[in-house]
C-alpha positions in Angstrom: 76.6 84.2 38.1 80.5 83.8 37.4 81.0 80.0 36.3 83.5 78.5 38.9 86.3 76.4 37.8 86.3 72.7 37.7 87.8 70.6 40.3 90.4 68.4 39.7 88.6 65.2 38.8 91.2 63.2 40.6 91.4 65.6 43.7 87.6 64.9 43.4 88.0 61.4 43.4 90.3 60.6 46.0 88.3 62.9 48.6 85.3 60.8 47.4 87.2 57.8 48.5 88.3 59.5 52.3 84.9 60.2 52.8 83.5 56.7 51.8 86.3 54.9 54.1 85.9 57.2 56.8 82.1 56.5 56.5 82.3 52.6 56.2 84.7 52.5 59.9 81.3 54.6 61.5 78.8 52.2 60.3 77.7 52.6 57.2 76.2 51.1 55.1 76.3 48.1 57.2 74.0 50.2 60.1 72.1 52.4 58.5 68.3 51.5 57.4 66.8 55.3 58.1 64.8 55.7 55.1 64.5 59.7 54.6 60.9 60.9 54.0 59.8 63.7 51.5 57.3 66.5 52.1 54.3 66.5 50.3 53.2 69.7 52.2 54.6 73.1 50.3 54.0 74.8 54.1 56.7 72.6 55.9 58.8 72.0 52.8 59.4 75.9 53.0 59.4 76.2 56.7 61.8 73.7 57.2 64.1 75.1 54.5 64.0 78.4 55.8 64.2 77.9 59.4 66.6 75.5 59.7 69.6 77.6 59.5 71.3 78.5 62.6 69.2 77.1 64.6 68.4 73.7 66.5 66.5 71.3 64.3 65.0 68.8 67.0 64.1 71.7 69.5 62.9 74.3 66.9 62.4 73.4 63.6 60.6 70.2 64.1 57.9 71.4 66.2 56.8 74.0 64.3 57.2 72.1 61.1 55.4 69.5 63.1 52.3 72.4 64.2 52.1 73.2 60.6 51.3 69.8 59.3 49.1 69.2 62.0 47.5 72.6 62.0 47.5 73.7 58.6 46.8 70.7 56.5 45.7 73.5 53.6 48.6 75.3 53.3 50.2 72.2 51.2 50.5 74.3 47.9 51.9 77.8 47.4 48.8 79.2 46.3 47.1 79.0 49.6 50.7 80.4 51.6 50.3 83.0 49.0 47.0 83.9 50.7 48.4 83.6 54.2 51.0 86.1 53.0 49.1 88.8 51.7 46.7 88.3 55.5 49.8 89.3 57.3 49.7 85.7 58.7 53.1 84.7 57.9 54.5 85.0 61.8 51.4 82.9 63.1 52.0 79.8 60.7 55.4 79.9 61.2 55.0 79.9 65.1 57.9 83.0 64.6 58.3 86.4 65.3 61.7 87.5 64.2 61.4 89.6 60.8 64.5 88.3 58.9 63.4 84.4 58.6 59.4 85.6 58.1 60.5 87.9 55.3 62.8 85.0 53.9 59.9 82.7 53.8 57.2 85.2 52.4 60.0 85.8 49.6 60.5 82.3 48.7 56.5 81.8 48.2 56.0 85.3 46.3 59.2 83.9 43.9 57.2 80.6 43.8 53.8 81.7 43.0 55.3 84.4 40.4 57.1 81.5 38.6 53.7 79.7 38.9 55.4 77.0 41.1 52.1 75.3 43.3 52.7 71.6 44.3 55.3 70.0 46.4 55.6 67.8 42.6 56.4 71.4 41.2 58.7 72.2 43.4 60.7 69.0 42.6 60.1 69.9 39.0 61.8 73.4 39.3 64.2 72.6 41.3 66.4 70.2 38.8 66.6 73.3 36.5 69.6 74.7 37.0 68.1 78.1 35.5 65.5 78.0 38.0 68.2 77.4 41.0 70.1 80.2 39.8 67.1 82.4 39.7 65.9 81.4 43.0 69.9 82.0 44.7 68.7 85.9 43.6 67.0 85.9 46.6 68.6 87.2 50.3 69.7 84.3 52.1 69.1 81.4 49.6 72.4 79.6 48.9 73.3 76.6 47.3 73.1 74.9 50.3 69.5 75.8 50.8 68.8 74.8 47.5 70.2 71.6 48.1 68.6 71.0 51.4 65.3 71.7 49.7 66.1 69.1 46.6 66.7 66.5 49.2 63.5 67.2 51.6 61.4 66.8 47.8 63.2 63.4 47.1 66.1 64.7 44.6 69.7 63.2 45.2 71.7 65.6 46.5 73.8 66.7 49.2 73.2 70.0 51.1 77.1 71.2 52.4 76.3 72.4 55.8 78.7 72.9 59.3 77.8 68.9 59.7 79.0 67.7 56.1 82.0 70.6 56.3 83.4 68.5 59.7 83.2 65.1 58.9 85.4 66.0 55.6 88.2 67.3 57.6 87.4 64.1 59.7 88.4 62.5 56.6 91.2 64.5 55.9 89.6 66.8 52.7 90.9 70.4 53.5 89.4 71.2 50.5 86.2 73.9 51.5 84.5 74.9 48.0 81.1 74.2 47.8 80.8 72.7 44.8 83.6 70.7 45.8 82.3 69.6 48.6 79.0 68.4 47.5 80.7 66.1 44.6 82.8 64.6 46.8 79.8 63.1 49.0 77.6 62.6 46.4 80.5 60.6 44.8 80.9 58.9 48.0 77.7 58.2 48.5 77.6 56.4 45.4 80.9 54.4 45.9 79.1 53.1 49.0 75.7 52.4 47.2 73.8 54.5 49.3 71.4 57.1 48.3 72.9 60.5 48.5 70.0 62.2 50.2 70.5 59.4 53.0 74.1 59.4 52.9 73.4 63.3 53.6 70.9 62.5 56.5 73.1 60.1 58.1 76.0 62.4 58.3 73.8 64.5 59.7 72.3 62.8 62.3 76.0 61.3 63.3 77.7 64.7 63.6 74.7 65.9 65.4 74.8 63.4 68.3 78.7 64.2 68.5 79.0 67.7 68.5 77.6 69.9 71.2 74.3 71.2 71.0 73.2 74.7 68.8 72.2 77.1 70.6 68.3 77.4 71.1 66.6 80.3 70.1 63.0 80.7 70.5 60.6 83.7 70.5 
């Protein structure tokens, strides 16, 4: 991977300090007492990550991470969604038939179980390596944003850039759109405003969410 160029720390810092105003006028941290929860379940930890891209989150990705928990309560490590895998049950526990998302997921727990990855605690584990990270972006359709989104679902700080984060910085008045840029500047944010960053991510989330319209619903 080409390293990318530094930001300009006080670029960095001043869209830190947009984002933490802008935040404080909406409610937080004054509001906001959501505690974010962790998986402890490699099944939905994977099937959230992968699915949640594109598509609506309350109407389709909960429910069927949802069925999984409730459904397959044995699936919690990658050495038993390795199994699944090599049944050709990959489509049932996912409750999905389209090829591109089942094929990202089966990929995602092959890389796993090859780099002897089990536990949701592994996962956790692997995932602060930034070696690992870069290995795992190898794979088609894993980003730094889905790595991000996965550190955050295993308890790790971090902020996942998505369409959500993306508007409420021009909100703010940041025009600047890197990635990396991006994520500093919330997390930094974040911690001017004392608030966890994982939280911080979740309530930007969940307050873009309600004001934008919804995603469009795909099920099949």
């Amino acid at each position: 991977m080409v390293a990318r160029p530094r930001p300009d720390r006080l670029e960095l810092l001043k869209a830190a300090r947009r984002v933490a105003d802008l935040a404080s006028t909406q409610g937080v941290p004054a509001t906001y007492h959501v505690r974010r929860s962790t998986y402890e379940h490699a099944g939905a930890l994977l099937a959230d990550a992968v699915l949640q891209a594109g598509l609506s989150y309350r109407s389709v990705v909960m429910p069927r991470v949802g069925r999984i928990l409730k459904e397959f309560p044995d699936a919690d490590r990658v050495s038993a969604l390795i199994c699944l895998v090599k049944k050709g049950s990959t489509a049932h526990l996912l409750h999905w038939q389209h090829s591109t998302k089942v094929e990202r997921f089966e990929h995602l727990v092959v890389f796993l179980h090859r780099a002897k990855v089990d536990t949701t605690e592994d996962i956790r584990a692997a995932l602060k390596s930034a070696a690992f990270c870069a290995d795992l972006q190898s794979l088609n359709g894993v980003g730094p944003k889905t790595i991000d989104y996965m550190a955050c679902l295993v308890g790790i700080e971090s902020i996942a850039v998505d369409r959500h984060i993306r508007t409420f910085a021009a909100r703010a008045g940041v025009n600047n759109r890197d990635y990396e840029f991006l994520k500093n500047a919330f997390c930094f944010a974040a911690d001017l405003l004392s608030i966890s960053r994982r939280e911080f991510d979740a309530w930007v989330w969940s307050r873009e969410a309600r004001h934008q319209a919804p995603q469009l619903t795909f099920v099949f």
